[in-house]
N, C-alpha and C positions, 0 to 999 in steps of 0.2 A: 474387429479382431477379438479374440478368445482369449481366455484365461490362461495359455500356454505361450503369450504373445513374445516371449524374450527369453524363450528357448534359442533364440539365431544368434549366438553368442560364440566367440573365438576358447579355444580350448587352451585349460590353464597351464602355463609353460611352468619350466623348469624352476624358471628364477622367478614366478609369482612371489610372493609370502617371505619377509624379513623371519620367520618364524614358524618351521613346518611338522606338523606331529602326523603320525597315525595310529587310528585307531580301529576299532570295530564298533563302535558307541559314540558320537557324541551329542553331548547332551546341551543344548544351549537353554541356560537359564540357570539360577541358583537358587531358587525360591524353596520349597519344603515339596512343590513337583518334580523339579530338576533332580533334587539329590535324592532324594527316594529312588529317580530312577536310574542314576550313577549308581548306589549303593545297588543297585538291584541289580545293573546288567553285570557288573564285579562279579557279583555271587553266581553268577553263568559260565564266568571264568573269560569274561567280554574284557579288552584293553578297551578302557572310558578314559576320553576327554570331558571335560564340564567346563564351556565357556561361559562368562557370567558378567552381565555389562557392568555389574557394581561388583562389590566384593562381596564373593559367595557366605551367606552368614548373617550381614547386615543389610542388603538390598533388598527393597520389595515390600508387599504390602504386608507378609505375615511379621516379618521381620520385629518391628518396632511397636508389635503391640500383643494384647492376649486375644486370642481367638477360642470361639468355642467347638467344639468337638461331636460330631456324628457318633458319638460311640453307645452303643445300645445294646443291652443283655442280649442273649438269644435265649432268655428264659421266659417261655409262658406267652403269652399274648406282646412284650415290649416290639418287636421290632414291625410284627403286625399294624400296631398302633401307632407306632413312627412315621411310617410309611404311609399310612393314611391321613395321619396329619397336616401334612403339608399337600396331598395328591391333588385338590383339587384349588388350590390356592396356585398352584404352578398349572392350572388349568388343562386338566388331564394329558400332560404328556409324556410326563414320565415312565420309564418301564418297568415292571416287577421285578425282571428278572434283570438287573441293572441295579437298581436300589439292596438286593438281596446280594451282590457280591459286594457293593461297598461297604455295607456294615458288616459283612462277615471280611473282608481285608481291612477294613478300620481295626476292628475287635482284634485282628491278630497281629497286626503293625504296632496296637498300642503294646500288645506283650512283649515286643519285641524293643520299645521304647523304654519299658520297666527295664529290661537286662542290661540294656545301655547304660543306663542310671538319670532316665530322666526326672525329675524329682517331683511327682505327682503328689499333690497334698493329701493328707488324711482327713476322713471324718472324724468325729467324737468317740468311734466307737473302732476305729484302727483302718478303718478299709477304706483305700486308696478313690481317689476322688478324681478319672479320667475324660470327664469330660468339658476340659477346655486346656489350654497349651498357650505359654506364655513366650512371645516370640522371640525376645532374646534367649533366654534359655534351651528353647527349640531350635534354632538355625543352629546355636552356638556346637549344640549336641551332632545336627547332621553335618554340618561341616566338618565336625570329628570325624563323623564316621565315613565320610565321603571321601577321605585323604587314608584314611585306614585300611580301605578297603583297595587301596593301589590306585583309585583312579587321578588324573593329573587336572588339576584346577588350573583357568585361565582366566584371574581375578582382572577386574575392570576391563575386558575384553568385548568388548559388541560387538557381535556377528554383523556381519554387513549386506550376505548374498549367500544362498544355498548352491552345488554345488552339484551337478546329476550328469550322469553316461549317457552315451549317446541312444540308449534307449530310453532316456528320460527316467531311471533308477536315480534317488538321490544319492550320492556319494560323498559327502559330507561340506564343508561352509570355509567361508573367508571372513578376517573381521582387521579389526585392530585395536591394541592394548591405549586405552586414552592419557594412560602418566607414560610411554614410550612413545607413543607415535610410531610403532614399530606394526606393519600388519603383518599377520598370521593366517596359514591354511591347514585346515585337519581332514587330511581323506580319510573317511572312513566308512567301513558297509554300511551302517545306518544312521539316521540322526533322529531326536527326538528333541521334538521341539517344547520348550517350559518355559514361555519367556513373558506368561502372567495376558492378563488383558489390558483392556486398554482403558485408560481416564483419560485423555486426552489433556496431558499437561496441566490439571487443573487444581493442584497444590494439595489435594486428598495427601494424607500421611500415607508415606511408600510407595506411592505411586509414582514419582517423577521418574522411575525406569520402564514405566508399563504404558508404551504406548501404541502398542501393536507389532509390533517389527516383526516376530514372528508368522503372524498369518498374513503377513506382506510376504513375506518371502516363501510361505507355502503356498498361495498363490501363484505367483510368478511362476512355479511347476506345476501347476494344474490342480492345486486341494481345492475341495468345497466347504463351505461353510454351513453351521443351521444354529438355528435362531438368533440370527444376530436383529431380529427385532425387538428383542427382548435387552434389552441397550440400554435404557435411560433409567438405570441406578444412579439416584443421589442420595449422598449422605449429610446426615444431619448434622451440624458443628456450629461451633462458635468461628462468628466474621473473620475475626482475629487471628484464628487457629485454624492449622490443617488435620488435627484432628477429628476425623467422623465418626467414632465412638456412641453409637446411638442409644447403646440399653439405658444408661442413665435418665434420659428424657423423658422415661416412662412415669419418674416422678415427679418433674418438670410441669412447672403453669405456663401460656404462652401468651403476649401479653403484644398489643400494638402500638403507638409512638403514645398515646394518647395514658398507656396505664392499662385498659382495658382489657380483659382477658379475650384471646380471639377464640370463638365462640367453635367447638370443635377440634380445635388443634392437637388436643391428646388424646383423639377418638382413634380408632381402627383406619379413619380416613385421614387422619393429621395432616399426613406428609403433602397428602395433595388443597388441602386447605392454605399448609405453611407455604406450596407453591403461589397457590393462587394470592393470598393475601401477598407477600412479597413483589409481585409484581405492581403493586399499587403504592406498596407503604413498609419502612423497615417491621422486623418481625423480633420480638428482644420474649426470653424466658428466663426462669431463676427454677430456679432446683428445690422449690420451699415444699416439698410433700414428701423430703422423705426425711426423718427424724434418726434422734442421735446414734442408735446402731447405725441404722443403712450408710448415712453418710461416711461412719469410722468403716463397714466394708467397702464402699465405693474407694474411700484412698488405699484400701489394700489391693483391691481387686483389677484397678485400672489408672496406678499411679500419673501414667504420661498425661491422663483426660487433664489433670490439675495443673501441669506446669505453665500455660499459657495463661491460668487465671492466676497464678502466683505469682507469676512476673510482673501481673499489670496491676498487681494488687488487690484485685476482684473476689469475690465470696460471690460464689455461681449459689450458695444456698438459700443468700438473704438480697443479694442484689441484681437485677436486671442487665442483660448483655444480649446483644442482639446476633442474634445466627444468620445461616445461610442455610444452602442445600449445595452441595460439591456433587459437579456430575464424577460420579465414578466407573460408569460405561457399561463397559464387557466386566471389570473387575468384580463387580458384585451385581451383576447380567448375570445370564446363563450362556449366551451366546458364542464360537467361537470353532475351531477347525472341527470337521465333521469325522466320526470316528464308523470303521468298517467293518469291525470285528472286536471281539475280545479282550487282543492283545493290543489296544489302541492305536491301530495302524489307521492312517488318512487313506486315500485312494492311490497315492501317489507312494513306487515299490519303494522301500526303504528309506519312507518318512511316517513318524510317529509324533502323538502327542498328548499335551497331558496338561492336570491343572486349568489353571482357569485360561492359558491357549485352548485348550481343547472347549466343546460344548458340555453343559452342564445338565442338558435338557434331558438326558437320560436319565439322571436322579430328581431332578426338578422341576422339572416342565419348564415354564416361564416365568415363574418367581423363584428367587431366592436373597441373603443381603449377608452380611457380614459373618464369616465364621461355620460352625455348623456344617453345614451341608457340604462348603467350601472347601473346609478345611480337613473332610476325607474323604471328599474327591481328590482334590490333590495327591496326598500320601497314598490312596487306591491306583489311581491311575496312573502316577508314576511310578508304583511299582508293577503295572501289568504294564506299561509300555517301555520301562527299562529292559526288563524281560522280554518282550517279544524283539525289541531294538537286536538284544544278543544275538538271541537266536537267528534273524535273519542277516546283522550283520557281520555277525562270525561265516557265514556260509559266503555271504557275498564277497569279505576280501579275502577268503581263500580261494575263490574261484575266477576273480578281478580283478587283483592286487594291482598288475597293471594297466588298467582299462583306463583310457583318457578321461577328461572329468571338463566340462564344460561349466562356464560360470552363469549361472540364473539371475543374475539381477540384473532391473530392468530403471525405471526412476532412481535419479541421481547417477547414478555407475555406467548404464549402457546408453543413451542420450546421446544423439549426435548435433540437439540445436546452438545455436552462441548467445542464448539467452540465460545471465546465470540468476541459479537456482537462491532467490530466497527465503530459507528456510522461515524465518522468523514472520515472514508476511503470510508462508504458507497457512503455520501455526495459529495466526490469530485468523483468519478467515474462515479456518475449520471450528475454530473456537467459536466464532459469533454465529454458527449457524446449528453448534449443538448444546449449547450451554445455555441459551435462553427457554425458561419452563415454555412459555407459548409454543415454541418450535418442537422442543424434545419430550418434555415431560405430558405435556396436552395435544397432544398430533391431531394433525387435521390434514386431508386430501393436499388441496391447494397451497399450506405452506410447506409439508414435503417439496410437495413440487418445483416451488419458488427455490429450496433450499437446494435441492437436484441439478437443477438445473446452473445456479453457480459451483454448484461441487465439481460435474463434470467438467464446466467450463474449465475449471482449475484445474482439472487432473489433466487435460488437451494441453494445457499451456507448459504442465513441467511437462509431459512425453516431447514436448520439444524444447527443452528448456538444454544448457548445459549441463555435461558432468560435473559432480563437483573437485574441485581441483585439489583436494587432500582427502585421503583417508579418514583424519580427524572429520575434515570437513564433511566428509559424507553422512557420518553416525546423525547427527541433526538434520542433514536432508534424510535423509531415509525414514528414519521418524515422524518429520513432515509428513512424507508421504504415506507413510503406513497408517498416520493418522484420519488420513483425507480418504485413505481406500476406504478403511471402518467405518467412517461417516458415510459413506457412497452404500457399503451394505448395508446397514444399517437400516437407512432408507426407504431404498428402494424393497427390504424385506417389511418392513412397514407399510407403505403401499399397498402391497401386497395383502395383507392380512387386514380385511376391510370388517374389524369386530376389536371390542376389547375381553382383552385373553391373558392372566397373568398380572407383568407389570408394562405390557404393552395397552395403553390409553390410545382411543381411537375417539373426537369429541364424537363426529359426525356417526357413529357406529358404536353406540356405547354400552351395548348389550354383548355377551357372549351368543354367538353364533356355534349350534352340535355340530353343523357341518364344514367347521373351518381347525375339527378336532387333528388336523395334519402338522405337521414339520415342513418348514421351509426353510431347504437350501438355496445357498448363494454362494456368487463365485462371479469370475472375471476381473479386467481391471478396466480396458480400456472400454469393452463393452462388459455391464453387470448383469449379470442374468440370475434369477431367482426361479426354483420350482418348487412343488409339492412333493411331500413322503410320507406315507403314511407309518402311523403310529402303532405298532402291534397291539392286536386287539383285547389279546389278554392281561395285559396291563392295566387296564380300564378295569375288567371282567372282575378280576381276582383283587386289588389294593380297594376296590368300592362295595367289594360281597358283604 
């Protein structure tokens, strides 16, 4: 069965939805891609919804922290130099002409940031200091401006299931508000999906909203995917804390049960050393390399890094505390829905998307991590996919208004076995099969394999499992399963790509391979299917001259 497999679905009646809006927009997700691209399709003159499973402002991973910022003069050689920087470290895949609208729609959204009155700090010498954004001050600004702009917020709201005409056009989603218990339907001409990537539950800070829903449910109506091998981002933190916060570590010594400094660990390779040693033996650092300025800007610069060591009474500077590595996925992946055009359209008519749902691999190839590159893809692409949202679905419900609307969800919701759905077992079985470094972080042929093969097994078991019998209920199955789909692409796009390329680690193939310089898309649920695309060639040509 194909990737369209829960299309055969009854068409939504009257009395669906405790709670029914329309629109010509909406946006599911609230992160800094969501409302970029709410405020954008406004300024088209588009009636926007923003549904947002936490509350629009404080949810998600920008949210609760500072991030850094893409923003690059367009003066003289900088953006030249930017772009080269990273080109082959994301293992040439990124495209010139991709990277070149983002830092010129960075550069003009931050102007547009200043008018707002974002409060950009100054240097020494007066001139504003835009490259990084502190996330409560940022949400707090675009949720201003997202309510300003006329469109209609639908705080702690999870969408549940996409919502398309009988030509298979999306036509907008169903969810339900989690402090009512009341569920909701938004027809509207287009939808655009921002609802972040996926960590798979794995206590990363802002992440316990991001765990794929959305390319669950772009799926279900036939989106593809690319690079979602590119997946096994983890972040570096203390045990203790869900904070991954990583610049700090740069100063950091890494030290094993013994005292011992591990030999390597603050190299270029660290991360895969602090993987491997952890598998053996806990892994404990102290922050003793950076002296009494650095440390007074570290408490300025990234207050939250501090409150777990202040609670427990800990000095990260003079004393030992031992880390982790927190998978954080697709979230600081590149991986994620496949874009078509410009205006961030998927394959699928009147689905869009953005932010880290959509793939990264246009600006990044196969590496990217925290911030940065992230953090103006986001605000770029949700305002070219707000905008093209408008425009298409301003055309679509004035020409549709009453066009039936069929409901796409497939896992949890359309299910006809009498086996119910346990979210919680689903959860941790997804969990043991991506969170161990052996399995995710060091891939190899044969445990893919091994891992494949209980994944599908599980995905056969809920296609006949029950519905689940509340709304509430659903939002956790669904999640489940959006989880287990991510891990099934994931995968099997691993597999695939028998080279190491990026932050994709192959043991068995540990060379980059020139002839594996392609994109792989993916897609399906029941059956997953993975193919080759190549990568435009003047991409390579001109960021390497």
């Amino acid at each position: 069965m194909g990737a369209r497999d829960f299309l055969q679905h009854s068409a939504l009646s009257a009395t669906d939805g405790q709670r029914r809006h329309e629109a010509d927009v909406l946006v599911i997700g609230g992160g800094p891609a969501g409302t970029w691209a709410a405020v954008s399709a406004a300024a088209q003159g588009a009636r926007v919804v923003l549904a947002d499973k936490g509350f629009c402002g404080t949810s998600g991973a920008t949210a609760p922290s500072g991030t850094g910022l893409w923003h690059v003069s367009p003066e003289g050689t900088a953006r030249a130099d930017a772009k080269a920087a990273r080109f082959a470290m994301g293992g040439h895949l990124a495209e010139h002409a991709w990277m070149d609208r983002v830092l010129a729609q960075t550069w003009d959204n931050v102007e547009r940031l200043k008018e707002w009155g974002y409060p950009f700090p100054a240097d020494e010498e007066g001139r504003l200091r835009c490259n990084s954004l502190q996330g409560p001050e940022y949400m707090r600004l675009m949720r201003k401006r997202v309510k300003e702009s006329g469109a209609r917020i639908l705080d702690h709201s999870p969408a549940l299931e996409l919502l398309v005409d009988e030509h298979g056009t999306v036509c907008g989603a169903t969810g339900v508000n989690r402090q009512s218990g009341e569920t909701w339907v938004v027809r509207a001409g287009a939808v655009v999906i921002a609802t972040g990537g996926c960590a798979f539950l794995s206590k990363a800070l802002g992440c316990n909203v991001l765990t794929g829903d959305g390319q669950l449910m772009a799926a279900e109506v036939g989106a593809s995917l690319s690079g979602m091998e590119f997946s096994n981002a983890y972040g570096l933190g203390p045990a203790f804390s869900s904070v991954t916060k990583s610049l700090f570590y740069n100063w950091a010594t890494f030290y094993d049960r013994d005292g011992q400094p591990v030999e390597g660990a603050g190299s270029s390779r660290g991360r895969s050393i602090i993987a491997q040693t952890l598998q053996a033996q806990p892994v404990f650092a102290c922050i003793d390399r950076a002296d009494a300025q650095v440390r007074a800007w570290m408490r300025t610069a990234q207050p939250n890094f501090f409150v777990s060591f202040d609670r427990q009474g800990i000095d990260p500077f003079t004393q030992h505390f031992p880390v982790t590595l927190r998978l954080e996925g697709t979230v600081r992946g590149t991986g994620g829905l496949n874009l078509v055009d410009d205006s961030c359209a998927t394959s699928v008519p009147g689905l869009y998307a953005a932010g880290d749902a959509a793939t990264r691999e246009l600006i990044c190839g196969g590496f990217t991590g925290g911030g940065s590159h992230n953090a103006a893809w986001a605000l770029s692409s949700g305002f070219w996919a707000g905008a093209g949202a408008a425009a298409f679905g301003q055309d679509a419900r004035s020409a549709g208004a009453h066009r039936p609307a069929l409901r796409a969800g497939g896992v949890a919701l359309n299910t006809r076995g009498a086996t119910p759905f346990d979210s919680q077992t689903v959860v941790r079985a997804v969990q043991d099969e991506v969170f161990p470094y052996e399995r995710n972080w060091f891939r190899q042929g044969e445990v893919l394999d091994a891992s494949l093969a209980r994944l599908d097994a599980l995905w056969a078991q809920l296609r006949g499992s029950a519905p689940a019998p509340t709304a509430a209920e659903a939002v956790r199955a669904r999640e489940a399963a959006a989880m287990l789909a991510t891990a099934r692409w994931m995968y099997r796009s691993a597999l695939q790509r028998t080279e190491t390329r990026g932050m994709h680690r192959r043991r068995e193939h540990g060379a980059l391979d020139p002839s594996q310089q392609h994109r792989l898309l993916s897609g399906g649920l029941d059956e997953v299917w993975v193919q080759r695309q190549a990568v435009l060639n003047e991409a390579a040509a001109e960021v390497t001259a």
